[in-house]
MITI-757843 format. One record per residue (C-alpha): x, y negated, z. Coordinates in Angstrom, 2 decimals, padded with zeros to 5 digits. Each point is the difference from the previous one (the first is absolute). Layout:
// MITI-757843
- X, Y, Z
...
//
This chain:
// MITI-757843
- 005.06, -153.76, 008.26
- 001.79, -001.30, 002.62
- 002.73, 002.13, 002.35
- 000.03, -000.24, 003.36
- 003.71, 000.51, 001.90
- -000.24, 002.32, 002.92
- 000.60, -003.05, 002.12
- -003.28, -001.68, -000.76
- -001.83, 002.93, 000.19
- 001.30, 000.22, 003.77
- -001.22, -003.24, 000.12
- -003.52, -000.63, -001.40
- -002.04, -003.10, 000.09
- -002.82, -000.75, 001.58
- -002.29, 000.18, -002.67
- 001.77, 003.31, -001.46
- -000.85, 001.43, 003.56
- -003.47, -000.68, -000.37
- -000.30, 000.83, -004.32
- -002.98, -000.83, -001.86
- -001.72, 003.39, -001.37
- -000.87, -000.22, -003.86
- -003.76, -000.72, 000.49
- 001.09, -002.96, 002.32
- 001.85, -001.46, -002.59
- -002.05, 000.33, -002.55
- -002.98, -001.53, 001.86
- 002.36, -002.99, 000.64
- 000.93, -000.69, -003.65
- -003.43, 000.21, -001.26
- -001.52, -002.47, 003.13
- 003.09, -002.27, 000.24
- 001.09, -000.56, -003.63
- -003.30, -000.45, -001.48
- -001.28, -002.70, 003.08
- 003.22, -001.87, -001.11
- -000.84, -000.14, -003.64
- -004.13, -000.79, 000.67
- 000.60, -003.43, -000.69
- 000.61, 001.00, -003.62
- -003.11, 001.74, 000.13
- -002.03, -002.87, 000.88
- 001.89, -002.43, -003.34
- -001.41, 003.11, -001.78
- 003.65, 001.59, -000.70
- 001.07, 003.09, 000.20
- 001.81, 000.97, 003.43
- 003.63, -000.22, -000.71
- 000.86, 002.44, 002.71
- -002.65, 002.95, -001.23
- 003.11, 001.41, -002.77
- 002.12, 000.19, 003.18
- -002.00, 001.75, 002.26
- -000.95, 002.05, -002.52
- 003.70, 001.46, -000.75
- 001.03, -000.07, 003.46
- -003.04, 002.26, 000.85
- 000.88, 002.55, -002.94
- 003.40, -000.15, 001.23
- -001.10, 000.93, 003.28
- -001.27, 003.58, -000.91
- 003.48, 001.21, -000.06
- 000.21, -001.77, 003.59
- 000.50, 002.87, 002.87
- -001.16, -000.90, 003.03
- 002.13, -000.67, 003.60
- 000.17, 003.81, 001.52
- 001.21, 000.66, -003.38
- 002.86, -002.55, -000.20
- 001.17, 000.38, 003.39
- 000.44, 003.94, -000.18
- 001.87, -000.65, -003.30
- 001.92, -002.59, 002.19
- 000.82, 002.77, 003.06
- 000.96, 002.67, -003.18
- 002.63, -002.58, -001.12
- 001.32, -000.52, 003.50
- -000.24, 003.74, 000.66
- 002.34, 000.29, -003.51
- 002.47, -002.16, 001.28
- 000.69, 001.13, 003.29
- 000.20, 003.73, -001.14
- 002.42, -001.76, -002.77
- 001.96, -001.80, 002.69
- 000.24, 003.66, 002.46
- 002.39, 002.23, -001.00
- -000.28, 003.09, -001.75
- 001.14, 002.34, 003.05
- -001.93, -002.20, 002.64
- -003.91, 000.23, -002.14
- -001.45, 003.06, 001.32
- 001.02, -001.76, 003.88
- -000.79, -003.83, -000.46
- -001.65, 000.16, 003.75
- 004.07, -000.03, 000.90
- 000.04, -003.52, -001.08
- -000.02, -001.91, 002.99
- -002.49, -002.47, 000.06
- -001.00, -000.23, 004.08
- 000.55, -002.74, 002.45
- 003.53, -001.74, -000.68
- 001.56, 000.23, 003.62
- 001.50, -003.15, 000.42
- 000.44, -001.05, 003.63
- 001.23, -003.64, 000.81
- 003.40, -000.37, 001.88
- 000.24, -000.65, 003.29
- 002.48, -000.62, 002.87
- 001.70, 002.62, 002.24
- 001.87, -000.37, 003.30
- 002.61, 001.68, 001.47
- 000.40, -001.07, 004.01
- 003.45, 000.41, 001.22
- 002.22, -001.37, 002.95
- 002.64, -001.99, -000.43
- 002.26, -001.28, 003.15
- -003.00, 000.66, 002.61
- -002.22, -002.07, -002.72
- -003.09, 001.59, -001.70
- 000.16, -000.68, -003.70
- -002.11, 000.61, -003.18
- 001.12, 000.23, -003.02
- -002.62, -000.28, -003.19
- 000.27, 002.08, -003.31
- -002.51, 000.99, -002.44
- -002.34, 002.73, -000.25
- -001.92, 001.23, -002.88
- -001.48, 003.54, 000.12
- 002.86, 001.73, 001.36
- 002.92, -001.87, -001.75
- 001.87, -002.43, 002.14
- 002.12, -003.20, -000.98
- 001.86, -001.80, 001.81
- 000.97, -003.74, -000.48
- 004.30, -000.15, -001.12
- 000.04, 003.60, -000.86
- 000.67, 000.98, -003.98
- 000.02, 003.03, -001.69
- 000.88, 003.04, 000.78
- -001.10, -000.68, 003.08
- -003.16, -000.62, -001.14
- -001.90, -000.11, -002.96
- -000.09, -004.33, -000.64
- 002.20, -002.73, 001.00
- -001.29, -002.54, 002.46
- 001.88, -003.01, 001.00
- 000.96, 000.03, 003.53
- -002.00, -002.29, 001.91
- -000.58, -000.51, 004.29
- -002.30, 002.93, 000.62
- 001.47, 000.51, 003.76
- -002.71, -001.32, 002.43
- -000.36, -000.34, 004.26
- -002.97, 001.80, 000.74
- -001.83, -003.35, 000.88
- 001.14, -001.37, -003.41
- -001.33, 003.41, -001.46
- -003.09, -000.24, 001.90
- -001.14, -003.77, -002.26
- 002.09, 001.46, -003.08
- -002.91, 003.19, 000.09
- -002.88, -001.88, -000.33
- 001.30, -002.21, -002.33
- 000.83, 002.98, -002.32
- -003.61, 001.35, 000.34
- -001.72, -003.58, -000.82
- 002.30, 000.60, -003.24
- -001.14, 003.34, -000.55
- -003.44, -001.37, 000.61
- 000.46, -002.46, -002.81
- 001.57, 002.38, -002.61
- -003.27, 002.24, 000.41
- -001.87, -003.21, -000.82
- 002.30, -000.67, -002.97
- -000.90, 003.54, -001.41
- -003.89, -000.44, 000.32
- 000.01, -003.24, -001.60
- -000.11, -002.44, 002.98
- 001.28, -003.30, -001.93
- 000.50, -001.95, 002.74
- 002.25, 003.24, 001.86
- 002.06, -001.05, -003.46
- -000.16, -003.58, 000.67
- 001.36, 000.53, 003.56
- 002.44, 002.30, -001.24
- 001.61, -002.31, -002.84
- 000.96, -002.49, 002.74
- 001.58, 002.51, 001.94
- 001.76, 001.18, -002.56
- 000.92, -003.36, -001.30
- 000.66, -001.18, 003.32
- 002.69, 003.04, 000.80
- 002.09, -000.77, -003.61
- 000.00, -003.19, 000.70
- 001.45, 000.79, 003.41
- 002.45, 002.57, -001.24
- 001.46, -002.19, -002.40
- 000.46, -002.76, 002.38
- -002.49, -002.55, -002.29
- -002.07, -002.00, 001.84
- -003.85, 000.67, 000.07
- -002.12, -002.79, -000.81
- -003.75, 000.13, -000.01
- -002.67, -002.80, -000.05
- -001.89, -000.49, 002.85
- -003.03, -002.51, 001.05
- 001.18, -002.37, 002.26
- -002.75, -002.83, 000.83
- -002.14, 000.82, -002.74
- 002.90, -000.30, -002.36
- 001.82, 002.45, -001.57
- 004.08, 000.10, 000.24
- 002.76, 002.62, -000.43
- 001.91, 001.53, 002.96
- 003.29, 001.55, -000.08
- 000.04, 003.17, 002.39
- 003.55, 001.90, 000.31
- -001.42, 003.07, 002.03
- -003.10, 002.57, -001.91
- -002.76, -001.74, 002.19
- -002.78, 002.71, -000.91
- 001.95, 002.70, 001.87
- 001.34, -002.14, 002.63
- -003.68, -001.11, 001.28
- -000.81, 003.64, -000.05
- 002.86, 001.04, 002.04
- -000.89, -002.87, 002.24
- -003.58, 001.05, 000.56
- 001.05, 003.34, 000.24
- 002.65, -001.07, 003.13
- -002.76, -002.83, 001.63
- -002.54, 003.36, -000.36
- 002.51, 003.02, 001.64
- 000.77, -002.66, 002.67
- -003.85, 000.31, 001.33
- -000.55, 003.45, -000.36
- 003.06, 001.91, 000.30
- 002.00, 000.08, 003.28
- 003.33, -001.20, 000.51
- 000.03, -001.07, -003.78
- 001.46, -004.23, 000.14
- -000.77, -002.08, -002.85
- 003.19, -001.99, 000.91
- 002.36, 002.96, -000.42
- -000.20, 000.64, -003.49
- 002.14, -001.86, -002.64
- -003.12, -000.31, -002.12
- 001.51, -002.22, -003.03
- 002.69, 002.89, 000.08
- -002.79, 002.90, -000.01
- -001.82, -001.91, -002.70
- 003.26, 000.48, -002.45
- 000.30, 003.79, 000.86
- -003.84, 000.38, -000.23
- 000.14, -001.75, -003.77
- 002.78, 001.80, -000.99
- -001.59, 003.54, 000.96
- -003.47, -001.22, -001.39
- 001.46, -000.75, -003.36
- 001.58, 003.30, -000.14
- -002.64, 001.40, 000.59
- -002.29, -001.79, -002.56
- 002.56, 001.17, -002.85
- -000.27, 003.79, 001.16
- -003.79, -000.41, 000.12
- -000.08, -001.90, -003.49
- 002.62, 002.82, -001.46
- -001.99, 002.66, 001.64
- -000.83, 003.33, -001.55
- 002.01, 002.83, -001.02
- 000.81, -001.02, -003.40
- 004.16, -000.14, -000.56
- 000.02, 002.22, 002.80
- -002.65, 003.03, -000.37
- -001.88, -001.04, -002.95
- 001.87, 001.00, -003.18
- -000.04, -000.82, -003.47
- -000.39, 002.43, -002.85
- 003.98, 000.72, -000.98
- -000.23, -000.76, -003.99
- 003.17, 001.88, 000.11
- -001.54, 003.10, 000.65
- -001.54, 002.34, -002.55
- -002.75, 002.46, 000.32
- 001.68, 002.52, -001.84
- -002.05, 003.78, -000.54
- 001.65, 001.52, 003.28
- -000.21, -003.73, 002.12
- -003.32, -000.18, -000.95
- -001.02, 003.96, 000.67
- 001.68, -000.79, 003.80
- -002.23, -002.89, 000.18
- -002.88, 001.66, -000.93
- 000.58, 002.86, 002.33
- 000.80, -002.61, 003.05
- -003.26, -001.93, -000.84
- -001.99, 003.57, 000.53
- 001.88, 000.85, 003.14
- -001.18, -003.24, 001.13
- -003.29, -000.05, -000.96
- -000.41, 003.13, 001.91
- 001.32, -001.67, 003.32
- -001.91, -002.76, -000.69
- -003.45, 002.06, -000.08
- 001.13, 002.25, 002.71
- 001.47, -002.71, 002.45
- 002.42, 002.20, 001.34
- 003.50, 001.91, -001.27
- 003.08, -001.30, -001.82
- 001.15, -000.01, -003.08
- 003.33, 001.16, -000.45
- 002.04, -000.92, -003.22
- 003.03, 002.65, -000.96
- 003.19, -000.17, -001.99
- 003.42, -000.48, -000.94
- 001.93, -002.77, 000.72
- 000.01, -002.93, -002.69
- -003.55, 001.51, -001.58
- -001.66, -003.57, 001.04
- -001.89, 001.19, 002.73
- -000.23, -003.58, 001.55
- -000.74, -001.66, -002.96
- -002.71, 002.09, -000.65
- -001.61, -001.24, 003.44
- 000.77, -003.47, -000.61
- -001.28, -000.03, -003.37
- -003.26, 001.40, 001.04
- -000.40, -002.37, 002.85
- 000.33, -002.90, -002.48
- -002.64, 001.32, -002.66
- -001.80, 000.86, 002.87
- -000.02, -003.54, 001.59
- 000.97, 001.59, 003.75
- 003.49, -001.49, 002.26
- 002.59, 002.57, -000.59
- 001.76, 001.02, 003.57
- 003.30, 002.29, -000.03
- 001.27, 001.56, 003.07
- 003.30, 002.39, -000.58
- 000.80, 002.22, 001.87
- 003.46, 001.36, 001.22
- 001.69, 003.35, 001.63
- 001.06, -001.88, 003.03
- -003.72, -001.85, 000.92
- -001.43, 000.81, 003.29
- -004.23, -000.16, 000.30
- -000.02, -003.31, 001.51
- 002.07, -001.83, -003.19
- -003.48, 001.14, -002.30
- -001.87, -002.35, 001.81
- 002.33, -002.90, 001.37
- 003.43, -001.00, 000.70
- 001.52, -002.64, 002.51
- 002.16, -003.02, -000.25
- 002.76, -001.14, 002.84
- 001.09, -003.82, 000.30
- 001.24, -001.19, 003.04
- -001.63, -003.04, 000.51
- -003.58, 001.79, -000.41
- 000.55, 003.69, 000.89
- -001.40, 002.93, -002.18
- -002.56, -000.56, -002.79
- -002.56, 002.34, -001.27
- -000.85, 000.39, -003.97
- -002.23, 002.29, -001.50
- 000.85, 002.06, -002.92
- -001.09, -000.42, -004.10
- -001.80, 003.31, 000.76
- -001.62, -001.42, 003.04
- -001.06, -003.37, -001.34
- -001.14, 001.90, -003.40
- -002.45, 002.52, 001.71
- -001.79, -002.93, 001.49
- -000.21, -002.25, -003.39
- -003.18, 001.08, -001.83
- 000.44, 001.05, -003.48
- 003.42, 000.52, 000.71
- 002.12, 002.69, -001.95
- 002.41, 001.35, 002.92
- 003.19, 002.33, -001.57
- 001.78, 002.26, 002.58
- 003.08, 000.22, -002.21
- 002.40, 003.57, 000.74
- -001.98, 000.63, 002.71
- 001.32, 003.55, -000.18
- 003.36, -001.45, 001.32
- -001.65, -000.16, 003.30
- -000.02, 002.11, 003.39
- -002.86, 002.62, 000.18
- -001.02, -001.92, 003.35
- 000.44, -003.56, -001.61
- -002.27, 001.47, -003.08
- -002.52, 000.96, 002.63
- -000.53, -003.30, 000.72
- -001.58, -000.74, -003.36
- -002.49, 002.81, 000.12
- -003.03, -002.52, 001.22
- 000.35, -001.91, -003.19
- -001.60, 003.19, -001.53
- -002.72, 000.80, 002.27
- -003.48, -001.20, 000.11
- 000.94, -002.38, 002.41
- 002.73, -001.76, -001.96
- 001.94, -001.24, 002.32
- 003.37, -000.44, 001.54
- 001.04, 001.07, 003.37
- 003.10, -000.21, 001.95
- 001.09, -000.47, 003.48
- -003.63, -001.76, 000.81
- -000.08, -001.73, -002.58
- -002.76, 000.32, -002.19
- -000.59, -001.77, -003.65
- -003.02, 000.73, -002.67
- 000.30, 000.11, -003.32
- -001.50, -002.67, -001.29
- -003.00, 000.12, -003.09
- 001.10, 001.70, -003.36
- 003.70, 000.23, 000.86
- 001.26, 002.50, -002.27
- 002.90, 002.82, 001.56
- 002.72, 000.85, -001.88
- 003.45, 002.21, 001.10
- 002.67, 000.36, -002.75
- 003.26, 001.96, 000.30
- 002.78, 002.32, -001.86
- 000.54, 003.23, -000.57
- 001.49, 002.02, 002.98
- 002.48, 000.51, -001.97
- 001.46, -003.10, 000.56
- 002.43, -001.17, 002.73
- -001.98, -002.45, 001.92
- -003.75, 002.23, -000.46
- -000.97, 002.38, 002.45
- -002.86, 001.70, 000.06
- -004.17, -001.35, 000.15
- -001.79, 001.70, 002.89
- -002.65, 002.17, -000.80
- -002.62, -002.61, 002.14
- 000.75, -002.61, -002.07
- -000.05, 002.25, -003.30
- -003.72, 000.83, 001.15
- -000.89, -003.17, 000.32
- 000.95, -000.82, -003.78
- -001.73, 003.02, -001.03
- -001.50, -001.33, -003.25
- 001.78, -002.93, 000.07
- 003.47, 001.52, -001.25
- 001.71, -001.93, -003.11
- 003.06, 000.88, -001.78
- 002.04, -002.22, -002.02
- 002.30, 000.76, -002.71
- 003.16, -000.92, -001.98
- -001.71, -001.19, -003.61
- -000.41, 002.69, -001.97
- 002.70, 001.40, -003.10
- -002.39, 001.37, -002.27
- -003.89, 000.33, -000.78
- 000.34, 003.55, 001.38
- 001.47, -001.19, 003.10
- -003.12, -002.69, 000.06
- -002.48, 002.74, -000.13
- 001.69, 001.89, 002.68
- -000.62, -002.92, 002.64
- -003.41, -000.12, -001.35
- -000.83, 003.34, 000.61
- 000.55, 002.69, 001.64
- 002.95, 001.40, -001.53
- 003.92, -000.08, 001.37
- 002.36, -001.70, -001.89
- 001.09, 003.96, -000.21
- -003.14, 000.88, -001.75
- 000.13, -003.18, -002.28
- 003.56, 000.75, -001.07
- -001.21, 003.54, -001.26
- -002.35, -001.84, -002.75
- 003.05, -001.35, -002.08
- -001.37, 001.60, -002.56
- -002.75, -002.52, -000.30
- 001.90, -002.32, -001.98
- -002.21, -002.97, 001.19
- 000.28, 000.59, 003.63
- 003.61, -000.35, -001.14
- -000.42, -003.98, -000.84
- 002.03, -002.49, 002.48
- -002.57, -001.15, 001.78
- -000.81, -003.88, -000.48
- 000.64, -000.44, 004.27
- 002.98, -001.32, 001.31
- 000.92, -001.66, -003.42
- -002.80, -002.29, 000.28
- 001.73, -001.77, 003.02
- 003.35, -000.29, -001.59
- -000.68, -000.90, -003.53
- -000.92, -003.47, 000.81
- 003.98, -000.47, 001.41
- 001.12, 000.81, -003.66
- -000.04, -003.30, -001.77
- -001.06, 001.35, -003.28
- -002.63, 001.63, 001.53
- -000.48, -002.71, 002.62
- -003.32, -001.80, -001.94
- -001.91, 003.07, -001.00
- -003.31, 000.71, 001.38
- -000.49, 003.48, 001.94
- -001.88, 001.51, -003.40
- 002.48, -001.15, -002.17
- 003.04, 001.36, 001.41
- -001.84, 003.55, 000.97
- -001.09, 000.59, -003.88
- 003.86, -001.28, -000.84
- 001.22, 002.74, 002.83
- -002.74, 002.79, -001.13
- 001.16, -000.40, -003.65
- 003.98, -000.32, 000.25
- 000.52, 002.02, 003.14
- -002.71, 002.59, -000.01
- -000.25, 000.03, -003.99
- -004.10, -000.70, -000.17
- -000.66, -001.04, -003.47
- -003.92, -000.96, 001.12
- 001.98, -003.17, 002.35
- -001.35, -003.38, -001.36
- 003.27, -001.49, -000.50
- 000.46, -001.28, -004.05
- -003.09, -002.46, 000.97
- 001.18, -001.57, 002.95
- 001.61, -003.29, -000.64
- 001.57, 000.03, 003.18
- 001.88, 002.80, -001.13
- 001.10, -000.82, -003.14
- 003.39, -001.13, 000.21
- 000.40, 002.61, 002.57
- -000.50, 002.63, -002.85
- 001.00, -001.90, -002.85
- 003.20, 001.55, -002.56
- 002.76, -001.84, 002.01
- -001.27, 000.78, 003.62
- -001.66, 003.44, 000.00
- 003.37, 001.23, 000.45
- 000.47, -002.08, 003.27
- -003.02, 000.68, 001.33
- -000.09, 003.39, 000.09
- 003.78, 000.16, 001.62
- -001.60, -002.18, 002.53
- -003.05, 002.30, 000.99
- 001.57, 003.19, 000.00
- 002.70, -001.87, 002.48
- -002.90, -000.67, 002.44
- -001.69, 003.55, -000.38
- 003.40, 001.34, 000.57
- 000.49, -002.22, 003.01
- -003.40, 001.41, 001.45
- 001.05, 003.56, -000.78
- 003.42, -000.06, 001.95
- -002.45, -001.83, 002.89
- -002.32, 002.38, -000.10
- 002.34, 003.19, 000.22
- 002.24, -002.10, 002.89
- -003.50, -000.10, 002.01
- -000.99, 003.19, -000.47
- 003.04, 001.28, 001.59
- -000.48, 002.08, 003.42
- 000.84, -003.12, 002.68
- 001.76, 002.28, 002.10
- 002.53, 000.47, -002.46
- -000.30, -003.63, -001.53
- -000.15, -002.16, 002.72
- -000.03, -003.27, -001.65
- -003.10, -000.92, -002.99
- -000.74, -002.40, -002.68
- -002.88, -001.90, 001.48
- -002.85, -002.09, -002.82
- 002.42, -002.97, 001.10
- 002.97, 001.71, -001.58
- -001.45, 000.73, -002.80
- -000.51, -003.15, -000.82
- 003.29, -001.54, 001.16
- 001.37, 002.77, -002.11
- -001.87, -001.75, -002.56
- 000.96, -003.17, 000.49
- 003.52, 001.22, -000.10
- -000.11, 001.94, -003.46
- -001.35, -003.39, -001.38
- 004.02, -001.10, 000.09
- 001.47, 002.85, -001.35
- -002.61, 001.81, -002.04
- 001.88, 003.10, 000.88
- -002.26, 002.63, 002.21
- 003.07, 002.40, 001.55
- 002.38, -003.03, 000.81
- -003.22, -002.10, 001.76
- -000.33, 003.42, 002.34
- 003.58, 000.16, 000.82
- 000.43, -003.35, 000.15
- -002.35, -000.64, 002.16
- 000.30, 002.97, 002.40
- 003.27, -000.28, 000.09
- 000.21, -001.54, 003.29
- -001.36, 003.65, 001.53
- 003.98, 000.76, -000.06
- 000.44, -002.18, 002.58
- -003.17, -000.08, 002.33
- 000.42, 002.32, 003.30
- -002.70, 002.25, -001.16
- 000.20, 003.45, 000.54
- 000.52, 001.92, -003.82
- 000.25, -003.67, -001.71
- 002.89, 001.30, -002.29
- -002.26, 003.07, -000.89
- -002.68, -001.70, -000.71
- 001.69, -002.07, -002.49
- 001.29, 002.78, -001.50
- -003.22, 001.35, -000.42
- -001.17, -003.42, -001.28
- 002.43, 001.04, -002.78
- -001.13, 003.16, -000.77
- -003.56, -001.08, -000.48
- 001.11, -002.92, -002.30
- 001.41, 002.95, -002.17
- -002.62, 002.34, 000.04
- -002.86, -002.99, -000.11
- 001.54, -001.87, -002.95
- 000.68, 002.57, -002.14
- -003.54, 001.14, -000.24
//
């Protein structure tokens, strides 16, 4: 039997469109076959081709007929895309964004100004609400462009406008498959390097009936456009003179803006900027994973509702944003993050301005604004309980039915299947303040908490549950809710270079059998684990994995400290840099000190304490 890839299965052939059914086939075999072969009959032989039919129709009566095929076809594709979905994300696969790809062309944008009594334009680029502007780099914005001429007269910009709409005319040909729009735009395109470069153009041309190559120095495609364009405005617009415009000199500026242009329009798209990869750095550990799943239910209920927030809670360093991102890349949506700060007024959610003296002030919108308005988009509000009660106001239309934001007149929908969400710390922390009750009702049922990996198994169930980590502390008599939990230590084994090539399985029945002493742990079969365990290295290893449980244990008690009292934390990122550190020294107290030793000089209130706590831990956590 032959196998089909999924690829040519998307991609049938015309005659597996249109299948024969088994009766159909048969009929042909036995009218076909035996016509061919009649000319045996008539030399009084036996028809050659009779054996053959005959096998191929007994072979048919296994044959199952087209319905039957293609729903065995959609059960295989149905088996791979569950495969392909993540575990947490299965029960919500409608989150998987699969609408409309927003992908608006760019276009230009003008800013008029005065300049010595003279009315100028000069010409950026405008694409949604993002702005570039030829010459600028980052920061100031978020590409490079070249500088070119983009400062026109307002008769010059008058030609140089419908010259940039013919072009925008032609690109919209391009995408619908208009192959002479391509034609017309090669030459231009060839034309303007050519130009830019300073190598002559040379095309052939009939002359007399007979064809001969011309060498042209200026792009001549543009420069008969601008031409008609100037011959055209001098009819029909008043006080407009042909005469007065430097056209071979508007013909440069025009081809340098229009090829510009055609790079941002080829680039276009929000991959690189909004789009994002899956990390393979990142690990869906048991309490990543649980956070995931929660968020994917919190926004499957927004999603069905169309209205509310979600709002994502925790300490600092728990990977709140890469939670978000992470989901917006299995979810295939453009990730937008907006942060927010103590010191932001209502106007900075939605835009902020520019000054530069030659062209006065310059408006941009926000992340957060440009987000809301991308559809599909996954828009994070990040410690958006660092703002003002009157700037958090502001975002209280996101949540309604009408899903919108509105501000000083201004007013801007949210665009299809955007998907809400606010993160932010403790108010325990410096820099948090409180969440308004308005916009806590509008996350009613949307409300996710995230959480430092957890210790043990015990501490697992608690965040599964509905127990305290209180209440699961009181079960240590269970010896198995006792077990270090296989959590955290899935993200920093791979770091240990022993460790470094085991698969996930291997390495947990290797930690459930050394560390929490499980004699059922598949580990004497494993052949990846053999030298691991062998005589010689047993020894070794075990040093090594009771160094990293350990190093999660003194973690886990620094992070369960009361933050008014502990002011500074060890985030998922220390962790592993304390990792990464032991590596060297393969010592777990003199990595801690070692590495926080530079608290002793950091102008941070209680630093010295803190390290002397640091100390105290090491003793109580390593001699356990």
């Amino acid at each position: 039997m032959v196998t089909k890839t999924l690829e040519e299965i998307d991609n049938p052939t015309e005659k597996e469109k249109n299948p024969l059914t088994k009766e159909e086939i048969i009929k042909t075999l036995q009218q076909k076959i035996p016509k061919e072969g009649a000319r045996f009959v008539e030399l009084g032989l036996n028809n050659p081709y009779q054996d053959l039919v005959d096998e191929l129709v007994l072979q048919l009566d296994g044959y199952e007929g087209p319905a039957d095929i293609q729903q065995k076809l959609a059960e295989i594709k149905e088996a791979k895309v569950k495969k392909d979905v993540p575990v947490w994300l299965r029960e919500n696969t409608e989150l998987i964004y699969q609408g409309p790809k927003d992908n608006p062309y760019w276009e230009t944008s003008i800013n008029q100004y005065e300049d010595h009594g003279e009315q100028l334009v000069s010409v950026g680029y405008k694409r949604r609400n993002k702005l570039l502007y030829p010459g600028k780099q980052k920061p100031e914005q978020f590409r490079d462009l070249e500088p070119v001429d983009n400062t026109f007269t307002l008769s010059e910009y008058n030609v140089a406008k419908e010259v940039f709409e013919e072009f925008r005319k032609l690109v919209i040909r391009i995408d619908k498959g208009d192959e002479e729009a391509k034609k017309i735009l090669k030459e231009i395109v060839s034309e303007e390097q050519h130009y830019r470069q300073g190598r002559p153009i040379i095309k052939k041309e009939k002359v007399n009936e007979e064809e001969i190559e011309k060498t042209h120095i200026k792009p001549q495609i543009i420069e008969k456009i601008v031409s008609g364009i100037c011959n055209k405005l001098e009819k029909t617009k008043r006080g407009f003179k042909a005469e007065a415009i430097n056209k071979e000199k508007l013909t440069q500026q025009v081809a340098e803006i229009l090829s510009q242009l055609l790079v941002l329009n080829k680039e276009r798209g929000d991959k690189g900027t909004h789009m994002l990869g899956v990390d393979p750095a990142i690990k869906e550990y048991p309490t990543f994973k649980l956070a995931l799943e929660n968020l994917a239910k919190a926004f499957a209920y927004q999603k069905e509702t169309n209205k509310g927030v979600s709002l994502l809670m925790g300490e600092a360093g728990t990977g709140k944003n890469e939670a978000v991102k992470y989901f917006a890349a299995k979810t295939n949506r453009p990730f937008y993050w907006f942060p927010c700060g103590k010191g932001m007024e209502a106007m900075d959610l939605l835009q902020h301005y520019e000054f530069t003296t030659k062209e006065g002030l310059k408006k941009f919108y926000t992340d957060l604004a440009d987000g809301i308005q991308t559809p599909g988009a996954v828009v994070m509000i990040d410690e958006v309980n660092a703002l003002q009660p009157a700037v958090q106001a502001i975002l209280h239309g996101l949540g309604d039915s009408s899903r919108s934001f509105k501000y000083d007149g201004i007013e801007i929908k949210v665009a299809p299947d955007v998907l809400i969400v606010m993160a932010g710390n403790p108010a325990s922390y410096a820099a948090a303040g409180e969440l308004g009750q308005a916009l806590l009702d509008r996350s009613a049922g949307q409300t996710v908490r995230i959480d430092y990996p957890a210790l043990t198994k015990s501490d697992f169930e608690a965040k599964t549950s509905l127990e305290t980590e209180k209440q699961a502390g009181k079960e240590k008599k269970d010896n198995k809710k006792l077990e270090y939990a296989l959590d955290e230590v899935l993200v920093l084994y791979p770091r240990v270079p022993e460790f470094a090539n085991l698969s996930e399985k291997s390495f947990s029945n290797l930690w459930e059998s050394i560390i929490n002493e499980d004699d059922t742990a598949e580990v004497s079969n494993d052949e990846s684990l053999k030298e691991l365990i062998s005589k010689d290295q047993i020894a070794n290893t075990t040093k090594t994995l009771i160094d990293l449980r350990n190093i999660l244990k003194v973690c886990d008690t620094w992070r369960k400290q009361d933050r008014d009292s502990v002011r500074i934390g060890v985030s998922l990122r220390g962790s592993t840099a304390i990792t990464d550190a032991y590596i060297k020294v393969r010592d777990v107290r003199k990595t801690f000190l070692q590495h926080y030793n530079i608290l002793l000089s950091q102008p941070i209130q209680d630093s010295a304490d803190i390290y002397a706590q640091l100390k105290k831990w090491l003793d109580t956590e390593l001699s356990n």
